[in-house]
C-alpha positions as a printed NumPy array, in Angstrom:
array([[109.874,  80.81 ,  77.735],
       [113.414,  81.838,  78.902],
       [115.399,  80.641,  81.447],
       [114.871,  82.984,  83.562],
       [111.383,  83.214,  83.002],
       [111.184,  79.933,  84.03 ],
       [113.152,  80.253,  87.021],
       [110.481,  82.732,  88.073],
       [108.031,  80.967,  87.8  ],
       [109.059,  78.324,  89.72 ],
       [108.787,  80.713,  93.037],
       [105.687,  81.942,  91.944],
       [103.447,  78.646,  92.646],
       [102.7  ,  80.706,  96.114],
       [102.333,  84.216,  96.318],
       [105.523,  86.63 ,  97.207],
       [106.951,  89.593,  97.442],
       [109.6  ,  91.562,  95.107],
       [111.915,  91.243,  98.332],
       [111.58 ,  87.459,  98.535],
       [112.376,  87.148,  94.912],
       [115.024,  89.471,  94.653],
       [116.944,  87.557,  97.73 ],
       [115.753,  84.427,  96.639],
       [117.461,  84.213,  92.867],
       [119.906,  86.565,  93.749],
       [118.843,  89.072,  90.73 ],
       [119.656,  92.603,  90.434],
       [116.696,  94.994,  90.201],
       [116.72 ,  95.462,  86.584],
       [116.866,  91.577,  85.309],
       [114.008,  90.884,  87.975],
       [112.123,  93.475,  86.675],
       [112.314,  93.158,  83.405],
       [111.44 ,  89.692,  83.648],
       [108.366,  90.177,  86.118],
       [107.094,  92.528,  83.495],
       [107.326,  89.973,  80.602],
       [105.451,  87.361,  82.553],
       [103.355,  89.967,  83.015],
       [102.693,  90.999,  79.504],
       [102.225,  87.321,  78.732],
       [ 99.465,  87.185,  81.389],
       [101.777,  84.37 ,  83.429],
       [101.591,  86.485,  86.495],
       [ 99.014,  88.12 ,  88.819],
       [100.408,  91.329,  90.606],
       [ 99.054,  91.933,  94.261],
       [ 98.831,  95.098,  96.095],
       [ 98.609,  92.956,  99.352],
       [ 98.879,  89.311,  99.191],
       [ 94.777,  88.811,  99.105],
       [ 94.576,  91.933,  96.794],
       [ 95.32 ,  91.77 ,  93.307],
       [ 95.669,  95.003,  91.061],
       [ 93.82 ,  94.333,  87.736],
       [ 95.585,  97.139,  85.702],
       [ 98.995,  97.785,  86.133],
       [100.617, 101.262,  85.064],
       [104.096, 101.051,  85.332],
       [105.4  ,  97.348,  86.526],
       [109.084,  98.783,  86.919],
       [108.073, 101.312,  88.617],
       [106.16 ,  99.658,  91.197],
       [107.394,  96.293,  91.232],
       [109.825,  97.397,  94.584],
       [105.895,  97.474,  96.572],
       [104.122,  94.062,  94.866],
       [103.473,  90.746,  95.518],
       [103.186,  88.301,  92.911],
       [101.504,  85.102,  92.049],
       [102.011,  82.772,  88.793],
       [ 98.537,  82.647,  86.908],
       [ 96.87 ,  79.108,  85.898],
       [ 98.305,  80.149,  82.142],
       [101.602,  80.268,  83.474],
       [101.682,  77.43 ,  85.86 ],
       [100.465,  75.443,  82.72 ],
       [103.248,  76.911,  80.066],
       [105.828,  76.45 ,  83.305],
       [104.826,  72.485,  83.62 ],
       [104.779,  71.832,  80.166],
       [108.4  ,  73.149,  79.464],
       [110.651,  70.322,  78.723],
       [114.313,  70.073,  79.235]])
């Protein structure tokens, strides 16, 4: 897990949206992005439509990231928690 995977995660334990996140770590679009779609393809995120909606199957993460909320998974609250320093 990379830094800023980890970093993330750690604002995922409730869910939020790409706003929140984006003000929150102070990213730019494309490193928040990029690294929402890695947790992503590692299955350490859920991606929400609304936050009580999740979207099973998602096209292009990138490309709609700017309209999601998102959620860590119990796989990636577990890998985040068992990171050591």
């Amino acid at each position: 897990m990379t830094d800023d995977e980890f970093d993330l995660l750690d604002e995922l334990y409730f869910v939020h949206p790409y706003e929140y996140l984006k003000a929150t770590l102070g990213w730019e679009d494309e490193r928040l992005k990029c690294t929402l779609e890695s947790l992503y393809q590692k299955s350490f995120i859920k991606c929400l439509a609304e936050p009580d909606h999740e979207i099973f199957e998602v096209k292009n993460l990138k490309h709609e990231a700017e309209q999601m909320y998102f959620l860590a998974t119990k796989k990636g609250l577990m890998a985040h928690n068992g990171r050591y320093y």
